[in-house]
C-alpha positions as CSV (number, residue, x, y, z in Angstrom):
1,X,54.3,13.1,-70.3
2,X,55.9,10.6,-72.2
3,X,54.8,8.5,-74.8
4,X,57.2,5.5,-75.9
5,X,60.3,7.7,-75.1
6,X,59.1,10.8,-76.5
7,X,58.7,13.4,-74.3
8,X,55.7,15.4,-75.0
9,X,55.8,19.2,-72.8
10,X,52.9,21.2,-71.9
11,X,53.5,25.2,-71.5
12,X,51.7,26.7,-68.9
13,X,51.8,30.3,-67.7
14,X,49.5,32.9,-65.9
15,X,49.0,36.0,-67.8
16,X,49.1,39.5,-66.4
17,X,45.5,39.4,-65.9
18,X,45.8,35.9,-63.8
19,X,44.2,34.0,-66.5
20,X,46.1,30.1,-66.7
21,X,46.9,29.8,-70.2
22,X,48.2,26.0,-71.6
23,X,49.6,24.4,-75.1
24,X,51.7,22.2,-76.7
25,X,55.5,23.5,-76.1
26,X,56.5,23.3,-79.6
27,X,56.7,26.2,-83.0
28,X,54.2,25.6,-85.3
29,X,56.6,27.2,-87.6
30,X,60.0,25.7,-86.6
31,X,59.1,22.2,-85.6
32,X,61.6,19.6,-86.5
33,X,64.4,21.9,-85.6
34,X,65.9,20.8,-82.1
35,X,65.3,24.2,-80.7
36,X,61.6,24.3,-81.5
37,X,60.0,25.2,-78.4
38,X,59.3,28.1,-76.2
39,X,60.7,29.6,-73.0
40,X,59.2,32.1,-70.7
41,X,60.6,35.5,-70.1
42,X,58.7,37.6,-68.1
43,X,55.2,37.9,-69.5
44,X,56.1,36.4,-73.0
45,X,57.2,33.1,-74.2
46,X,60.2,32.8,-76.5
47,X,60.7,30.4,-79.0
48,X,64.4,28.5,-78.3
49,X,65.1,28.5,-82.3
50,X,63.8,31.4,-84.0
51,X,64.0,34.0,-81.0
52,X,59.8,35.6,-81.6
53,X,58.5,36.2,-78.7
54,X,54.8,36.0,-77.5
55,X,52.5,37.6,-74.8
56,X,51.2,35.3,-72.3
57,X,47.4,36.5,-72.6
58,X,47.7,35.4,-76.3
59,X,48.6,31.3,-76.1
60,X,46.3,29.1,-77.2
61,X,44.9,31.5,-79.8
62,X,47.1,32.0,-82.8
63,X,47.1,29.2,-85.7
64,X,49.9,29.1,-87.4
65,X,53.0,30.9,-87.9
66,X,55.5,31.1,-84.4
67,X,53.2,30.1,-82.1
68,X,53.0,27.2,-79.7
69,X,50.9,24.9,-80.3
70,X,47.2,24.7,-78.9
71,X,45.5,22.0,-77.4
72,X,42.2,21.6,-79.1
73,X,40.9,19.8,-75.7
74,X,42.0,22.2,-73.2
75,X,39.6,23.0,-70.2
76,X,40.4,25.4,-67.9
77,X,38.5,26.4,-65.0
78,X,39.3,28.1,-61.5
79,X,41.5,24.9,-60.5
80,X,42.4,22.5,-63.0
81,X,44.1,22.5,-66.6
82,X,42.3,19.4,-68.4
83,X,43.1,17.7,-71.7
84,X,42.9,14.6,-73.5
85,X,45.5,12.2,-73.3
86,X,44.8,11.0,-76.4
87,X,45.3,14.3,-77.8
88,X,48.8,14.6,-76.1
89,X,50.0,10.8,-77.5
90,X,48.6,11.9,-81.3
91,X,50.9,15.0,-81.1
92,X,54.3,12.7,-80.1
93,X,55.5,12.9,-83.3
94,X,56.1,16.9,-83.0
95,X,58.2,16.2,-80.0
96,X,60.8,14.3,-81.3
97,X,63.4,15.7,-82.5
98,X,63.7,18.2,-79.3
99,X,67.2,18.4,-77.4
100,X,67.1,20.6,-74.7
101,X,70.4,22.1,-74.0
């Protein structure tokens, strides 16, 4: 998505157990740093600037710390990944100072 040229990312991922798991692709801990968001490796997610990885099954849950970001309105059911887009546009500010090499 993009708001005003700001691109805002959504990770998505299936964890091991086939759940869908969704949330803001930026570090709550290293925002503001170019490298500040998360690529997946297997069954983990790994932040681009600090290097911590994380288990699929547990995005969405942790506050705080290296962790990407949840979406507070995230629904997920057996076919769609939902969210407000309001939510998304609020969160555009956290998005731009990302380069992706």
């Amino acid at each position: 998505m993009n708001d005003r040229g700001t691109d805002i990312e959504i990770l998505t991922a299936i964890d091991k157990n086939g759940n869908p798991k969704a949330t803001l692709n930026t570090c709550q801990n290293c925002m503001g740093s170019p490298k500040a968001y998360f690529v997946q490796d297997g069954d983990s997610v790994v932040c681009q600037n600090c290097g911590i990885g994380h288990k699929t099954e547990t995005l969405g849950f942790a506050q705080m710390g290296c962790n990407p970001i949840p979406i507070d309105s995230l629904v997920i059911d057996d076919k769609n990944i939902a969210f407000e887009k309001s939510e998304l546009i609020a969160s555009a500010d956290l998005f731009k100072t990302i380069v992706k090499e």
